[in-house]
Structures are given as C-alpha cells and as structure tokens.
N, C-alpha and C positions, 0 to 999 in steps of 0.2 A: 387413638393411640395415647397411653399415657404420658407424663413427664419420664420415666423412666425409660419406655422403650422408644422415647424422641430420639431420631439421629442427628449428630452433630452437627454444625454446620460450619465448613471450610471454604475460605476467599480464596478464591485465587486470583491474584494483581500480573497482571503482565501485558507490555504494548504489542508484543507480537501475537496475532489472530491464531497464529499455530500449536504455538503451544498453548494457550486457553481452550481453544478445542480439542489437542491431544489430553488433557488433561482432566478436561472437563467427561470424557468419553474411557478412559482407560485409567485412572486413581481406580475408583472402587471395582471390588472385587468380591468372591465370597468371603474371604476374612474382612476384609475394611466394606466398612458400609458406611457412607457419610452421606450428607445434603450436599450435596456444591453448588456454591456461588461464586461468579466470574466480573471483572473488572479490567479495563484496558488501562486504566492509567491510576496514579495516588488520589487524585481530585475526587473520581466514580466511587474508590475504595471507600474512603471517608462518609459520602454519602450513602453506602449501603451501611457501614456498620452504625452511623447515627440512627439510621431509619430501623436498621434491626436491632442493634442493643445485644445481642443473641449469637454473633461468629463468637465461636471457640477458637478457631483456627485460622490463620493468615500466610497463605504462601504466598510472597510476592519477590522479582525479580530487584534488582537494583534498582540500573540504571533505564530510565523511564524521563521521560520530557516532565516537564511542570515536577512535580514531588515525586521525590527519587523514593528508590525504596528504603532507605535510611532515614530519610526524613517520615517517613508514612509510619516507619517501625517508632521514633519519637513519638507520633500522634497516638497510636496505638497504648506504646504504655503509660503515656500520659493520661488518655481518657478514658482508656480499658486492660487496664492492669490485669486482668485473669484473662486476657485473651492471649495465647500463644504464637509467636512467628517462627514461621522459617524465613529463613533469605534464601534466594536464589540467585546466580549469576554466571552467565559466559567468560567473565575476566575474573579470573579468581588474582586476587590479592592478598597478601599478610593483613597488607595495611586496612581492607574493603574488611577483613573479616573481624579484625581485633574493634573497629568500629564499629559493626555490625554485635560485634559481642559486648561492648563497654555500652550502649544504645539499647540493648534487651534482649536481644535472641541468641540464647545458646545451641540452637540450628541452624547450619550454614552448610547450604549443598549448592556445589559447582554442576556448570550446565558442561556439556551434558552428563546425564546421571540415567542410571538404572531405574524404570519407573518402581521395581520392588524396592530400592531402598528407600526412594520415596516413600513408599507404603511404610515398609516400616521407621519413617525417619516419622511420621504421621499418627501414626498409631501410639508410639511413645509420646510425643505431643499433646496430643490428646489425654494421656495417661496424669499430665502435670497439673490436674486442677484439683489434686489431693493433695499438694504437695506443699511446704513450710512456706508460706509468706505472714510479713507482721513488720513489728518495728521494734527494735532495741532498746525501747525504754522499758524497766522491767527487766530485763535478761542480759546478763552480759555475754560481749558477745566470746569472750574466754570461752565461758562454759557452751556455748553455742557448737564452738569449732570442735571441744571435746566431745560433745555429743556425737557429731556426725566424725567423728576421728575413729570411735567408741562402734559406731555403727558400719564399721567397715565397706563403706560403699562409695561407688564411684558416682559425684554426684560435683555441684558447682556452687558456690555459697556468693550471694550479688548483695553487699553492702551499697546502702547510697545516703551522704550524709550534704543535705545540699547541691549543691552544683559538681559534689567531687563524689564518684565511685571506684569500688573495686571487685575484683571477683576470685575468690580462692577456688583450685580446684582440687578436689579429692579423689584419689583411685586405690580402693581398697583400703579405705580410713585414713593414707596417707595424704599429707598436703604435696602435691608435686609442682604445680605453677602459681603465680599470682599474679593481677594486673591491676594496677589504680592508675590512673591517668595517664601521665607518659612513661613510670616506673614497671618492671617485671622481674618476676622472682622475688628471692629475700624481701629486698630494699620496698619492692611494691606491698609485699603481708603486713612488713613493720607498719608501712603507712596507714594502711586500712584497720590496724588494731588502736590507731588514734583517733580513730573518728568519732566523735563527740552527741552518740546517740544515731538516728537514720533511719532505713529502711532495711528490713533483711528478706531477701526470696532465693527460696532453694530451689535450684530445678535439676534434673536428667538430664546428663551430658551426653551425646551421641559421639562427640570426636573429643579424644581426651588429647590435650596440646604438648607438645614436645614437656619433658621436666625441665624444670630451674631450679628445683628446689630438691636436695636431697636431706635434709637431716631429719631426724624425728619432729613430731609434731611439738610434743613435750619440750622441746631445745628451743623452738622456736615461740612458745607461749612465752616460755620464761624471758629470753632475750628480749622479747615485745616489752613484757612487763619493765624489764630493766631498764629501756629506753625510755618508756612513759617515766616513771619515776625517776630519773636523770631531768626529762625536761620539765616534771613537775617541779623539783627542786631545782633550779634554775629558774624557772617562774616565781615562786617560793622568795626565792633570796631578792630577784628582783621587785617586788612586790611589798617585802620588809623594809627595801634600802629607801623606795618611794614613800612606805609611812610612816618612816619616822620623821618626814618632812611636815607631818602634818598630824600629829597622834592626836585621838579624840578627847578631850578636855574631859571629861565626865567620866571616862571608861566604860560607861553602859555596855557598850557592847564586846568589850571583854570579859567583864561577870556574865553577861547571858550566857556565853561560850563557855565558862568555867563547869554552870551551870549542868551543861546539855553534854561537857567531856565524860561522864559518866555513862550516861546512856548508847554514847556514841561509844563507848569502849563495847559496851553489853552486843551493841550492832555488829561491834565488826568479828568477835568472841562467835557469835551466832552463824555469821559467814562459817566458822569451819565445821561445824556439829550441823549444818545445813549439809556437806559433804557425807555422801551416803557410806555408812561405816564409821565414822568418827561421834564418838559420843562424848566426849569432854575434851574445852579449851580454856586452859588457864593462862594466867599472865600472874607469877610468882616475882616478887624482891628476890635479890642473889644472895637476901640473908633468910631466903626459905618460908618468907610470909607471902600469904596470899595476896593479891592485889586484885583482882577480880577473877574470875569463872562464871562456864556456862559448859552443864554437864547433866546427863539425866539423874533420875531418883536411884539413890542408892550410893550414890559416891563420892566418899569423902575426900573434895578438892581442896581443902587443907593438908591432910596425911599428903598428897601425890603432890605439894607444894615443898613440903617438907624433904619428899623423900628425895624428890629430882633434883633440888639443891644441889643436893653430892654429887649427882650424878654428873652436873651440869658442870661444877666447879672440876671435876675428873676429867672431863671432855677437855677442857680448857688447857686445862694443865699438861696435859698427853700433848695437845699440839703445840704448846710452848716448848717442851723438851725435844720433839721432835722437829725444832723448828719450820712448824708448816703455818705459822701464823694465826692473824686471828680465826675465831670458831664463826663458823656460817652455820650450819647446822650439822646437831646429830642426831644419829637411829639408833635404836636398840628395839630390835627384831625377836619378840618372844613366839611363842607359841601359837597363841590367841591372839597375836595381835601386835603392832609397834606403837611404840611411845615416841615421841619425838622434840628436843628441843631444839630453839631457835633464840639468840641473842636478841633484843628487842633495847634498844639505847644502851646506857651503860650500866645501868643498874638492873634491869631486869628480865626476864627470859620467858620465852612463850613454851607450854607445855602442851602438848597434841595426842591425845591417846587414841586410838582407831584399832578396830577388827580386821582378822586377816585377809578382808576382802577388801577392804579400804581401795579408793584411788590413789595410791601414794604422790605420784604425779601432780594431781590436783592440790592436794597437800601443801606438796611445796611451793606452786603457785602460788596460791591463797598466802602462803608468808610471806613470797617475796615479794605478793602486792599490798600486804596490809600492815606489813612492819612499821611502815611512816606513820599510818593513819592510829596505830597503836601507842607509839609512843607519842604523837600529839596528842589525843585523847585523855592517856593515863601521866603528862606532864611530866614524863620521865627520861 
C-alpha cells in the first residue's frame, strides 16, 4: 500500500474498557475507514504517539487518573502540532470546554453522543491537515483576518504569542466570538490584535459558539488599529520624557535615523500599492509639491500632487463651513476608480488612487495605521 492510500491512524484515550471497545468496534464504517489505536489512560497515550510519530487523530476523554485529558491535549500540541484532538467528556462544562479550546482542540463532544456524529466530527478532523498554520512574522495579522473575512467561511483563527492566546471565530466571513485569556467578545479581539508577532493555526469549526460580537469586521480592524496607535503613543511620549534625561552626546544615532526616514517613507508608501487595486500612493505639501510617491509606469505623480491640492483644501473648507470639524478623510468616487485623501500632520496630505475594484476597507486601514509612521518618517 502506498503513502497515499495509508489509512489514518486515530488514538482513542479513555479509562473506561467500554467505550474503547465500543469504539474501537463501531468508528469505522464504509465512509470512515481509519487504523485505530487505543489507550486507557494519558501516561499509555504519550507512549504510543512517541513510539509512532504517525496519529493524526486523538479522541481522548477528559477526566482520566494520572494526566487528564487537558493535560495530554497540552502534550499533544506541544510535541505534535499537526496531530488533531477531540475531547470528549460525561460533564459537559462551559468552563471544561473554553479550556479545552484555549489548550487546542476546537472538537469538543459531550458523552453521550451519537456514534455518526462522531463519524463525522472525525472525518472533518481529519480533513485539517491542509489547513493555514505558520507564524506571524511576515504577515500581519490585519490582513490575515481580512483574508478569511474575504473568504466567507466558517472557520476559527488560534493566535498564540507566548504564554498568552486567543481565538477568533468566523461564520460566514463574519467575526462573531472571541476569546484570549479570561477576556470574550470585543475586549478579547482587541487584545489579540496586540499581540507582538506568535503563532497563527486555522482550523474547522464543528460548534460555532454563541455571538459576542456583532459589528462588521471592518469597524473592528479599524478600532483595533486605533487602540494600538493610542497605546503606541503613549509609549511614544513615555519614552521621550525618559530621554531626554539622558540624550546621546554625539547624536549618531539620530543622523542614522534621518538617514533611513527616506526609505522608510518609500516602505510605508509601498504598504498601499501592495493593496490589490491601488496603483499610486503619494504624500503631497498642502502647497501642492510632491514629497514622495510610489506609483506604477505611466503616471505623473507630480500633476495628481498638484491637482488634489484643490481638491484637498475644498474638502477642508466644506467641513469648516459646515461645522463638522477637522478632515479625517475624503473620497471622490469616479468611474474607474476612487481617489482618496487623508490629512497626514499638519502640513501634508496622503494621496491614494485605486481601481474600481479596490478593497476600499483595507484602504482605510492601511491610513489609519500608517499615518504616524508617515509623518515620522517624512519629518512633518
């Protein structure tokens, strides 16, 4: 038999003799065809899967003498990250199961249960070792949550940055629950969008959890964003008031910085023309001179410096007379496509041109998280 038509092979962990034998005898069927392997306790479990290397699959019960099944679901994704668990248990709890899920297993079936949903709680299981795992360096995880927002599916997104995790869940692209540590809903997403690089693994949700969360996804990127950038500045201030206790005699390393604010403008300029749809990002003076771009061949990001000036100073002006304060941003929605300004310090304004197919959404993320790094960069 080849690699390919090898059948899987599924643990099943449990101290009682009856169900390991009901189990071991009645899983497979003509749809489900597996190996099964059996274990009466966590200690057994561990030494089969050191010995085989090879389970895909772990059904194991909770509560079990010596290593519970929480503790074994730890072991599990500590040492074999692609092997998949269910929990199973007689005491269904919120509490057994929210641990059970922050721990690794987003399978969680109460005893007793129907052996066909078993079957198919197994077979989707099984299904999860196509599925996104990686780590966050490289990818933000924004644009992570947009994709699978983007992708319409009901599905569960497991950040872990350290000792602290969370888990978004999705139905139907929308975010509806979230959980980091002792946090749920809103307050728990926020938390999870601060987490400082980690782990990302997506999997198959089988029980999608009450909602906590009802507003768009979009509302919620942006308010992430707006928090993060609150606490960066605040970090920021705090961090100033500390050096100027002690500023560096030579300056070195403020000329290198000077140095590299160029480039780092060009970085953050490229973040929006990375947005699929968007082919030019300027950053213009409010007296209509360029200050840098990044745009494909063919267009003159001088003229579209010049021309949005007006247009920018018109914006402003509209919501002074109509007393709605200062400008956050504006659209102008043509044909082919929107153009977009955004106030960037006080002198000058970010220019956004994109096709009618644009993410507009992303858009405005992308400004309301790179306006600070813009005006440091461009010293304005």
């Amino acid at each position: 038999m080849g690699d390919k038509d090898k059948l899987k092979q599924v643990l099943i962990v449990d101290d009682e003799e009856d169900i390991l034998w009901s189990l071991q005898n009645n899983l497979c069927n003509d749809s489900l065809k597996v190996d099964i392997l059996s274990a009466s306790s966590g200690e057994q479990a561990l030494e089969i899967l050191n010995k085989s290397k090879q389970i895909d699959l772990v059904i194991t019960d909770i509560k079990m003498p010596g290593i519970s099944g929480l503790d074994l679901l730890i072991e599990i994704k500590n040492r074999y990250p692609y092997t998949s668990v269910i929990v199973m248990t007689a005491f269904p709890s919120n509490e057994y199961k929210r641990e059970a899920i922050l721990k690794g297993s987003l399978h969680f079936l109460e005893k007793p249960f129907d052996i066909n949903e078993l079957r198919e709680m197994v077979t989707l299981a099984l299904k999860e070792d196509n599925m996104f795992k990686g780590t966050v360096a490289g990818v933000g995880l924004t644009d992570v949550i947009q994709i699978k927002a983007l992708s319409g599916v009901n599905s569960a997104l497991r950040v872990k940055e350290g000792n602290h995790q969370g888990i978004i869940y999705f139905e139907s692209g929308r975010i509806v629950h979230a959980i980091c540590d002792d946090l749920e809903g809103e307050e728990a997403f926020y938390q999870i969008m601060e987490f400082n690089g980690g782990l990302l693994d997506s999997i198959n949700v089988t029980e999608m959890p009450a909602h906590t969360i009802e507003i768009p996804v979009e509302a919620l990127l942006m308010e992430g964003v707006r928090r993060m950038d609150e606490k960066s500045a605040a970090l920021a201030i705090g961090e100033e008031t500390f050096g100027n206790d002690d500023k560096d005699v030579d300056g070195k390393e403020d000329n290198a910085k000077k140095e590299d604010d160029m480039a780092d403008l060009k970085d953050v300029l490229t973040e929006f023309t990375n947005i699929p749809g968007v082919n030019t990002a300027c950053l213009v003076g409010r007296d209509g001179f360029l200050l840098d771009s990044i745009a494909i061949s063919g267009i003159d990001t001088e003229m579209i410096g010049a021309i949005a000036s007006s247009g920018f100073g018109a914006s402003e002006s509209m919501g002074a007379q109509l007393g709605k304060g200062a400008l956050n941003m504006s659209m102008i929605e043509y044909k082919e496509g929107p153009v977009m300004l955004s106030p960037v310090g006080e002198d000058a304004f970010l220019v956004v041109v994109a096709e009618k197919d644009a993410n507009l959404g992303m858009i405005r993320l992308k400004i309301k998280k790179h306006t600070s790094e813009i005006v440091e960069s461009a010293a304005i």
